[in-house]
C-alpha positions as CSV (number, residue, x, y, z in Angstrom):
1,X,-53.9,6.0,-42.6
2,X,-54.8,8.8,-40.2
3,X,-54.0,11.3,-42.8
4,X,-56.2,9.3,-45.8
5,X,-59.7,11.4,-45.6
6,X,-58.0,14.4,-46.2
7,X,-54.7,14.2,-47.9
8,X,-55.4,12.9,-51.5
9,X,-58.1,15.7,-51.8
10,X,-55.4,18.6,-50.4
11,X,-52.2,17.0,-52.6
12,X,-54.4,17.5,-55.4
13,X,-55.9,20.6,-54.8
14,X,-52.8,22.3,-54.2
15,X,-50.7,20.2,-57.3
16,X,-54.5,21.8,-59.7
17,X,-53.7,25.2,-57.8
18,X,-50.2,25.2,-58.5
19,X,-50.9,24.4,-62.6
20,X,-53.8,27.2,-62.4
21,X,-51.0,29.4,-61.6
22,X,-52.8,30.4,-57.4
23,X,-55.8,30.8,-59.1
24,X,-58.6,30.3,-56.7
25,X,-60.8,26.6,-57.3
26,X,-63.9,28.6,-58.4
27,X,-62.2,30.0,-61.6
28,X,-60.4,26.5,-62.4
29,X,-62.4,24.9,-65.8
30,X,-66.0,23.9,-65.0
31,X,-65.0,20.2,-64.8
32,X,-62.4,20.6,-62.3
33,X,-64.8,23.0,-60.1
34,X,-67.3,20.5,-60.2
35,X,-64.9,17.4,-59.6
36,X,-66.2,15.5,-62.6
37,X,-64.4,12.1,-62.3
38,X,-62.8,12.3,-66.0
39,X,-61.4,15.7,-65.4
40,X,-60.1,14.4,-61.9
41,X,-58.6,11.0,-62.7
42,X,-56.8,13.1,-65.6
43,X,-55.6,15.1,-63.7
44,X,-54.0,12.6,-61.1
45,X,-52.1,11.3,-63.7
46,X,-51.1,14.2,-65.3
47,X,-49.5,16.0,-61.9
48,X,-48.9,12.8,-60.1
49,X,-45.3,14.1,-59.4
50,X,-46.9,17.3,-57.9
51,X,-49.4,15.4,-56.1
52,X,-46.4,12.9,-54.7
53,X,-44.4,16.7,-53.6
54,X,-47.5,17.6,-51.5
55,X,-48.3,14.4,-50.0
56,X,-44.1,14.7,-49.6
57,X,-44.3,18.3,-47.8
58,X,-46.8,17.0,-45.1
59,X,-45.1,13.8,-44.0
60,X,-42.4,16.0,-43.3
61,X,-44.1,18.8,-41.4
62,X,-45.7,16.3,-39.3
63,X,-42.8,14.1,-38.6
64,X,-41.7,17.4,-37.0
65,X,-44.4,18.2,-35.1
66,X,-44.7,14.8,-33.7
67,X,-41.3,15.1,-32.8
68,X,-41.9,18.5,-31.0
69,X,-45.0,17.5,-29.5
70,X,-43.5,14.4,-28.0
71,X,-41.0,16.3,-26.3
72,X,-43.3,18.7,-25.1
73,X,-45.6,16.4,-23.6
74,X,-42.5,14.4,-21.8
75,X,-41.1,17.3,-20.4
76,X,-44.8,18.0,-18.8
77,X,-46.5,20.3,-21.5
78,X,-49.3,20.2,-23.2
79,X,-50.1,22.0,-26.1
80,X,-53.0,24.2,-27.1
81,X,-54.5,24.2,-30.3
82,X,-57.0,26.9,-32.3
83,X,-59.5,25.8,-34.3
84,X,-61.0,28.7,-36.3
85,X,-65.1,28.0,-36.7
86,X,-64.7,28.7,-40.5
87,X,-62.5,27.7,-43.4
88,X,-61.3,29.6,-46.1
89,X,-63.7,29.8,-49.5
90,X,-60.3,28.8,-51.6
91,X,-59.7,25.7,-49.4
92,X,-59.7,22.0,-50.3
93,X,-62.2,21.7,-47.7
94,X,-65.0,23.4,-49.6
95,X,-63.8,22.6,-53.0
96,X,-64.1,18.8,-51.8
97,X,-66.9,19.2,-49.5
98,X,-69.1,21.3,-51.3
99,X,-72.3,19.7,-50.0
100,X,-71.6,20.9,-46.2
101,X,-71.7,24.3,-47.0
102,X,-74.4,27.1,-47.9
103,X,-73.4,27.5,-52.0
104,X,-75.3,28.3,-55.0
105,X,-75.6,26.2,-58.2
106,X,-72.5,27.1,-59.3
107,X,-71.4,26.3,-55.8
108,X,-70.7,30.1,-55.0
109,X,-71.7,31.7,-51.6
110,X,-75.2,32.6,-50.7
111,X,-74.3,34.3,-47.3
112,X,-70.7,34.6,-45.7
113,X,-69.4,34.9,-42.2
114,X,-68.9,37.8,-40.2
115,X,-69.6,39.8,-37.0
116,X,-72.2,42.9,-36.9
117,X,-71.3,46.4,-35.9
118,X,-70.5,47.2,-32.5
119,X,-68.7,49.7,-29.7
120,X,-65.6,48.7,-31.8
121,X,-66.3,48.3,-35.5
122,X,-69.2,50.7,-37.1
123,X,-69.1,48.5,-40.1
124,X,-68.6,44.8,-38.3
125,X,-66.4,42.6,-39.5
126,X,-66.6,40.8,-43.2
127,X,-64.6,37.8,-42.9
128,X,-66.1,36.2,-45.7
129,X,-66.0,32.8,-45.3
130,X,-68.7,30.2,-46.5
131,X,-71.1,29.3,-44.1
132,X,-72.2,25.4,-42.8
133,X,-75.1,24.1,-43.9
134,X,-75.9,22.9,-40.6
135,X,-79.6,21.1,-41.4
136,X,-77.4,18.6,-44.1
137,X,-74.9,18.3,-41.3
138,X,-77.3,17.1,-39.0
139,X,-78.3,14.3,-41.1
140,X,-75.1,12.4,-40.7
141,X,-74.6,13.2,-36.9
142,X,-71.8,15.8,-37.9
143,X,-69.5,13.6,-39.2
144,X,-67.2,16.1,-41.2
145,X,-66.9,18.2,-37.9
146,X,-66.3,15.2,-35.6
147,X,-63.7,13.6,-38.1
148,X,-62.3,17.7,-38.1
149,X,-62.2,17.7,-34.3
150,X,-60.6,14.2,-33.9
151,X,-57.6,14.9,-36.0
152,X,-57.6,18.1,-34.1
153,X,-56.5,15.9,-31.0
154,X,-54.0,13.9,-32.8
155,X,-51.7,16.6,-33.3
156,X,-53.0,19.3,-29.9
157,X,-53.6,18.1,-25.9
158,X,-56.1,20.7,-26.1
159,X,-58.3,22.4,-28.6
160,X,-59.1,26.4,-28.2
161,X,-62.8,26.2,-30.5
162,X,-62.9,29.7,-31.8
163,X,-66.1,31.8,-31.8
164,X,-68.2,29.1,-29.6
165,X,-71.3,31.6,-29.8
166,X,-71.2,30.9,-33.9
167,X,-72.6,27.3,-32.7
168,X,-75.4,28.9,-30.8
169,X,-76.2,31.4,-33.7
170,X,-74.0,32.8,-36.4
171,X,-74.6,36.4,-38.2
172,X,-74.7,35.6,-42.0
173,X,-73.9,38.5,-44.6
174,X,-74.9,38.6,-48.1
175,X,-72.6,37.3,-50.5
176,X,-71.0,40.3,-52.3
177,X,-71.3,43.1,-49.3
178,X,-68.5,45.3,-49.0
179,X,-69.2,46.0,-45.0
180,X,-71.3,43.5,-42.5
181,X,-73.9,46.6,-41.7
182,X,-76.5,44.2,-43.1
183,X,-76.9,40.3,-41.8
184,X,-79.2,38.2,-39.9
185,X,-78.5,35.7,-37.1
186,X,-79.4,32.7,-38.1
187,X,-80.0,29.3,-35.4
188,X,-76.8,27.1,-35.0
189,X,-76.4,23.3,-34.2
190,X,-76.5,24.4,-30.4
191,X,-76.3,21.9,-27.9
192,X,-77.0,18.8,-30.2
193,X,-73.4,19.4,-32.2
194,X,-72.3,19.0,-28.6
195,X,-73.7,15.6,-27.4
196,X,-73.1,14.1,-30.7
197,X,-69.3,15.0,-30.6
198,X,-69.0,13.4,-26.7
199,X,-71.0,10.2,-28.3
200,X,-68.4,9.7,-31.1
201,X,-65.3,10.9,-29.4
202,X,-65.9,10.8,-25.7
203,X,-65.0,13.8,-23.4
204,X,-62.7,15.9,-24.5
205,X,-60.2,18.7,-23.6
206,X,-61.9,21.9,-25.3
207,X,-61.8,25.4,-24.2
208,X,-64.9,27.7,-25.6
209,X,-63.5,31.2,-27.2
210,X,-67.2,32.9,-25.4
211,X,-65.8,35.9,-26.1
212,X,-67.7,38.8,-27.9
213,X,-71.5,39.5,-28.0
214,X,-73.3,36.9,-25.8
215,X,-76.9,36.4,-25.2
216,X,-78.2,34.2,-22.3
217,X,-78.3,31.4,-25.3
218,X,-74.9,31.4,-25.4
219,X,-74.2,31.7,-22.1
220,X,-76.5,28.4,-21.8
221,X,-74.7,26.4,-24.0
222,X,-72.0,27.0,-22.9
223,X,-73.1,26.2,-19.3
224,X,-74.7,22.9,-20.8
225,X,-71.5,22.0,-22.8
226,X,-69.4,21.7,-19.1
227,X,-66.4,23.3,-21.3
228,X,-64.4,26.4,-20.1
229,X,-64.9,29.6,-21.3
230,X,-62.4,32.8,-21.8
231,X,-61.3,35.5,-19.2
232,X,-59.0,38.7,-20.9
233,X,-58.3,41.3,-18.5
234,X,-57.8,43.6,-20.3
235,X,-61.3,43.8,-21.4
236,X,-62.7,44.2,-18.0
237,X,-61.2,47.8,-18.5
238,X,-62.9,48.9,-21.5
239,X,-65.1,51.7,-21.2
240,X,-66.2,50.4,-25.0
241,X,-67.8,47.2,-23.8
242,X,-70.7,46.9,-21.2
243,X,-69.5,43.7,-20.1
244,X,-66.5,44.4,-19.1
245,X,-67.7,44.0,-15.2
246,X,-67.4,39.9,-16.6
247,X,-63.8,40.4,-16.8
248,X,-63.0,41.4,-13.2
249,X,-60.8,38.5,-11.9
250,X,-63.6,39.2,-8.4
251,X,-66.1,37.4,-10.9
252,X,-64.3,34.7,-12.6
253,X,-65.5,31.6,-12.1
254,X,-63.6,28.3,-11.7
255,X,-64.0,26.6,-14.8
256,X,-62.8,29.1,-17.1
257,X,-59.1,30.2,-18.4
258,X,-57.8,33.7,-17.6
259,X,-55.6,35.7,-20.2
260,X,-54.1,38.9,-19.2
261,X,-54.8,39.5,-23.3
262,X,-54.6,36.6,-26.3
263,X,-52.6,36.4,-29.5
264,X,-55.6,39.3,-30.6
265,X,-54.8,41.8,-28.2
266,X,-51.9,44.1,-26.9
267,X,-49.0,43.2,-24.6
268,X,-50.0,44.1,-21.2
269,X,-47.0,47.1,-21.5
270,X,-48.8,47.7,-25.0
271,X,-52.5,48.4,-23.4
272,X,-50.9,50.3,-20.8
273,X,-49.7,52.9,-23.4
274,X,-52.3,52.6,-25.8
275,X,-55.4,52.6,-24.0
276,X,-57.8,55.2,-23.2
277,X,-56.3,56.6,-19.8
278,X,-59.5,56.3,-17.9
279,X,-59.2,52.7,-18.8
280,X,-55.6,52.6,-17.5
281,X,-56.6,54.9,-14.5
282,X,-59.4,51.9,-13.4
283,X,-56.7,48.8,-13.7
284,X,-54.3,50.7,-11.8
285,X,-56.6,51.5,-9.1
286,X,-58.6,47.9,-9.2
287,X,-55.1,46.2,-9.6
288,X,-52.6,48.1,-7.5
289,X,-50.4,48.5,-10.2
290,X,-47.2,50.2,-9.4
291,X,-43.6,50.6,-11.3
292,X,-41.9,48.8,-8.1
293,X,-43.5,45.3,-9.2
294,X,-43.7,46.3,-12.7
295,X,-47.0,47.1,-14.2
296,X,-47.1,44.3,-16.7
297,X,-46.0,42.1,-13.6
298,X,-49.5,43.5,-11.4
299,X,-51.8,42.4,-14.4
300,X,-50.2,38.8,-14.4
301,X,-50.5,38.5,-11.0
302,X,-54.2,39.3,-11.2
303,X,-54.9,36.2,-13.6
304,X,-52.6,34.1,-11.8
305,X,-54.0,35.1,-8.2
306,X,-57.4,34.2,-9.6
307,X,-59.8,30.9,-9.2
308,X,-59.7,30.5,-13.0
309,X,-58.6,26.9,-13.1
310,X,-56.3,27.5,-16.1
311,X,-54.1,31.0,-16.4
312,X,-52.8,32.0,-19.6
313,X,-50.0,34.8,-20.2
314,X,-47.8,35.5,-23.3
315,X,-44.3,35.7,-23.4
316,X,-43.8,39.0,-24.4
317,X,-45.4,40.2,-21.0
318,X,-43.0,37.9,-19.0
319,X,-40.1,39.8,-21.2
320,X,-41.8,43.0,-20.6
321,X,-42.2,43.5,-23.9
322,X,-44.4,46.7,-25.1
323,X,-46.3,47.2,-28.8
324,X,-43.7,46.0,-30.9
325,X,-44.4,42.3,-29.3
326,X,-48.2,42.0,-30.3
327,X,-48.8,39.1,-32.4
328,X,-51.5,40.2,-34.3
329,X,-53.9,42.4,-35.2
330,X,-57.3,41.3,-36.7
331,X,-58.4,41.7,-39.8
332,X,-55.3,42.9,-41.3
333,X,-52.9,41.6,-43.8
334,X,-48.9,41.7,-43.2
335,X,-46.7,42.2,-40.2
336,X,-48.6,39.2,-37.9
337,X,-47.5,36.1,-36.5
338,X,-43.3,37.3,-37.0
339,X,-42.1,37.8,-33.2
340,X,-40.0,35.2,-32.3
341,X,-38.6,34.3,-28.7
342,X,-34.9,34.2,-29.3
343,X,-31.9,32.1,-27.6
344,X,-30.7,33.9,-24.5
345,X,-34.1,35.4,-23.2
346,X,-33.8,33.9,-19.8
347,X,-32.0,35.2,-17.1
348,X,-31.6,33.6,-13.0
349,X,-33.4,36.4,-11.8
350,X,-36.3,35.8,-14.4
351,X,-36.5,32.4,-14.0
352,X,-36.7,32.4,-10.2
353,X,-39.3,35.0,-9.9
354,X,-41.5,33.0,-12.4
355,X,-41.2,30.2,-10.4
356,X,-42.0,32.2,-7.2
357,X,-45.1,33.4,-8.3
358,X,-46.3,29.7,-9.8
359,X,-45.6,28.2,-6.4
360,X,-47.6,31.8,-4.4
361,X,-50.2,31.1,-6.7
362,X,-50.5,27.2,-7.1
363,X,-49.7,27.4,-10.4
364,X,-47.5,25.1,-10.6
365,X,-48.2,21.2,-11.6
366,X,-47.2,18.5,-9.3
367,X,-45.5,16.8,-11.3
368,X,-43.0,19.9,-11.7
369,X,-43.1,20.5,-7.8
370,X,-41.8,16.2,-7.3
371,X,-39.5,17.1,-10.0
372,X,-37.9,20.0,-8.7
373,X,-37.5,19.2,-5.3
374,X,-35.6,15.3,-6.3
């Protein structure tokens, strides 16, 4: 029953989708678009085999994942989920919800989502998503974000909240632009989104993705939330970014979690060769970076040798892995999300120098530490 508010509406969506032929919900016929209750109840029992393959597809998947996350959690680890801000336009959660969102008559966007120009993007970033309409959210306390964020915690330990500062204020775009040059910022839920998530769910594990352009509203929210915010190294190195003195592990504060770099960025061997070399030239010098320990190596021990309460570092930089390991790059199609750790990746020597600098660093939970030494 868990699943109930949101499976009949995605089992049908994707069974009309899949007779459409992919065709996105806002070209389906009129009827369907507008979920008249004829056209929907036909179509129910029309592609009720469909709708049963769907429903089929996700009791499968998260049989899995329950499976996975069980062991995971009873061999001590917890896992971190990331819940984008926005959903997709073609999703089943506008084409069911389209009340909650900013949309026309013919329930098309008025503004869309996006970031404005900056040191790194002259023309922004159009992502293009619908925006909330927060003021009708408010009326019902939030309810389709809190009943979002609670599922969020039956399937994650922990939940990654990406771009926290959209809460504060969010940069809306014109429906229809071809760059994100032109947008206003517009008022968020702020802090009352907040206190009426802790009243219906109580406190919960949630890291704040603060990273990006932050005003001292932001940076009060976030203060006011009590969650932890986001620490990448590699940005304290940018000559691109003002901010980057925010970075330096010197000024991390405790309640925060410190990446070398995240899913977004390069490897750490991948920034060292692909960065601007007076940006390299600073990290080696603030970092004592030196091919003995292994570069990649120096920038993990600067997280990990920090007072961030949580530390964060990708495989690939363990590995030593350069470019070829990044995960993904942002705002590009193809190529992301494919590396995979294979079998045989861990050696003695590996292992033992992990665990070497957990225990230098106290890193490592206790749990772990009774376990090793019975």
């Amino acid at each position: 029953m868990q699943h109930s508010g949101w499976l009949e509406d995605y089992a049908l969506f994707m069974a009309i989708k899949d007779y459409y032929q992919g065709r996105p919900w806002s070209q389906w016929p009129e009827p369907l678009k507008l979920r008249r209750p004829d056209a929907m109840e036909q179509m129910k029992s029309q592609l009720s085999e469909d709708i049963f393959f769907w429903k089929g597809v996700q009791f499968l998947f998260f049989r899995q994942w329950y499976r996975l996350k069980s062991f995971a959690n009873q061999s001590g680890i917890s896992i971190i989920g990331d819940l984008p801000i926005y959903v997709a336009e073609d999703s089943a959660d506008v084409w069911a919800n389209p009340i909650q969102f900013q949309l026309d008559e013919s329930l098309n966007p008025i503004e869309v989502a996006g970031c404005p120009p900056d040191g790194f993007s002259a023309d922004g970033q159009l992502w293009g998503n619908p925006l909330f309409d927060w003021d009708y959210m408010k009326k019902d306390g939030y309810q389709w974000w809190i009943k979002r964020i609670a599922f969020q915690f039956h399937i994650y330990d922990v939940l990654r909240i990406d771009h926290f500062r959209g809460f504060d204020a969010y940069y809306a775009i014109p429906a229809g632009s071809s760059t994100a040059r032109i947008g206003r910022w517009r008022p968020g839920p702020g802090l009352s989104f907040f206190q009426s998530l802790e009243v219906s769910l109580g406190h919960q594990n949630i890291i704040a993705e603060d990273l990006g352009f932050l005003t001292p509203s932001v940076r009060r929210l976030l203060y006011d939330t009590g969650y932890p915010g986001m620490k990448v190294l590699e940005f304290a190195f940018d000559s691109r970014d003002g901010s980057g003195i925010d970075y330096l592990p010197h000024n991390y504060p405790r309640n925060c979690v410190a990446y070398v770099g995240t899913h977004d960025n390069e490897t750490a061997l991948g920034w060292l060769a692909s960065a601007p070399r007076p940006d390299v030239s600073l990290a080696r010098e603030y970092l004592h970076l030196d091919s003995r320990e292994g570069e990649h190596w120096g920038m993990m021990r600067a997280v990990w040798s920090s007072v961030a309460d949580r530390a964060i570092v990708q495989m690939q930089d363990v590995l030593g892995i350069g470019r070829e390991g990044r995960m993904n790059i942002p705002s590009t199609l193809g190529g992301n999300w494919r590396w995979r750790l294979l079998p045989g990746y861990n050696t003695p020597e590996l292992e033992h120098r992990l665990w070497r600098q957990m225990e230098l660093y106290g890193r490592i939970p206790a749990a772990w530490e009774t376990s090793a030494k019975s």
